[in-house]
N, C-alpha and C positions, 0 to 999 in steps of 0.2 A: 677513818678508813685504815687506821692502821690495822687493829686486829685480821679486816680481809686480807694483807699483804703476805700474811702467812700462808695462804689457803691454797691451792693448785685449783685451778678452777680448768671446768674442760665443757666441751658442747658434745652432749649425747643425745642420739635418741634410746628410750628406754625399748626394749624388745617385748612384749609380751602375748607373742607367738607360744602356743604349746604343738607339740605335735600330736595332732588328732589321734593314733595310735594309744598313746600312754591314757590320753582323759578317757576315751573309750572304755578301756584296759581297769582304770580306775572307777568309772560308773560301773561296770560290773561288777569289778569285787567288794564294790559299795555296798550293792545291791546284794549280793551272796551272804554278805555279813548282817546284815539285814534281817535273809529268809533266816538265817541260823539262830535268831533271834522270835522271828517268827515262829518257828519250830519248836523251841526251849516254851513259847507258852502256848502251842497246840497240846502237847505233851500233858502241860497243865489245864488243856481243857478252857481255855483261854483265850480272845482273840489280842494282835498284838497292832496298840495303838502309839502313834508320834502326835506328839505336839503339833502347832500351826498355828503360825500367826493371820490372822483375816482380817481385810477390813470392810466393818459392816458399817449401817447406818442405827443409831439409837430412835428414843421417840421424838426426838426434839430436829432430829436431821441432819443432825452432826454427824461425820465421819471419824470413827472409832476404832484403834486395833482390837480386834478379840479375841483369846485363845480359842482354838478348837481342839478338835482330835479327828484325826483321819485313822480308818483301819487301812491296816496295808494287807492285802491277799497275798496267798501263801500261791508258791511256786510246784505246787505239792497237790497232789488230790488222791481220792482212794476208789480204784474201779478191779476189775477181773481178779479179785482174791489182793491186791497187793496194793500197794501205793507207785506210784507215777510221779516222778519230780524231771520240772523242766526248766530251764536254764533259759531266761529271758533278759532281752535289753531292750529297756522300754517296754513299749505292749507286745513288742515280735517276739517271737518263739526259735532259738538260737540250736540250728541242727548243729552238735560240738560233732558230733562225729563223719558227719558232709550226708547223711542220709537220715538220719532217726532223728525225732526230737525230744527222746523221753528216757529216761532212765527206768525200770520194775525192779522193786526191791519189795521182799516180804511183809517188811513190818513197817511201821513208822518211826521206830527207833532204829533200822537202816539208815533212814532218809538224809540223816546227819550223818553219816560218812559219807553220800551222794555229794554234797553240799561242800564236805570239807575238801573231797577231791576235787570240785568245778570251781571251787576256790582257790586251789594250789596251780591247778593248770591254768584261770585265767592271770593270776602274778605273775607266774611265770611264762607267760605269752603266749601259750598254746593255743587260746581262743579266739586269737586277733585277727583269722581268717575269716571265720565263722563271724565276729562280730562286725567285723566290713561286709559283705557282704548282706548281714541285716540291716545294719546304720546306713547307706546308700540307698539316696530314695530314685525309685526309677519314676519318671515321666508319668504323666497320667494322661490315656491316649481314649478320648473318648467311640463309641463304635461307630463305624464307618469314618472317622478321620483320615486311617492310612489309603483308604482307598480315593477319597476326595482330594489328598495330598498329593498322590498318583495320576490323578488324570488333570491336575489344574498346570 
């Protein structure tokens, strides 16, 4: 016990609280950096695949990990003469600007400056209205519940 006699010992609880704001903030431009990857092999005519671990079953019954590949969908599509890129968290569709949820740029070589700007604004915070407001789930209020709640 001598070596412990050196040591400052103390009782903590460890914190490992984040503030929803920042992880939000950070699955975004996860995700941004991502589509711009996506983009880099649309460009090449290319879909753009990640790895994944699975676990399946072989012949024998066993539980097995297996590589996959998951395609990730582009943020991005091309309708009215031009391309449409929209800025999503999760499956929701993230109106950055409180009313529209799509960017029109001519080309698809636009589309990555779209992407580099929804990038810079969601680091630097500009998006954290808008992504509250998607990431809050409201109630799921089935029909005629308000009214049965009303008269009970």
């Amino acid at each position: 016990m001598t070596h412990l006699t050196k040591l400052t010992f103390k009782t903590v609880d460890r914190s490992s609280t984040r503030d929803p704001i920042i992880a939000r903030r950070d699955k975004l431009v996860a995700g941004l950096k991502e589509q711009k990857l996506v983009h880099a092999a649309t460009l090449k005519k290319e879909d753009h695949l990640v790895e994944r671990d699975k676990w399946m079953q072989n012949e024998l019954g066993e539980r097995v990990l297996v590589k996959t590949h998951r395609r990730i969908r582009p943020w991005f599509f091309e309708q009215d003469g031009g391309w449409y890129v929209q800025c999503r968290y999760g499956a929701r569709v993230i109106t950055a600007d409180g009313t529209n949820n799509a960017v029109f740029v001519k080309s698809l070589a636009d589309v990555l400056g779209v992407l580099d700007t929804l990038l810079n604004a969601a680091a630097a915070g500009e998006l954290d209205r808008a992504i509250t407001q998607v990431a809050e789930r409201k109630p799921a209020v089935k029909p005629g519940a308000a009214k049965a709640a009303a008269h009970a």
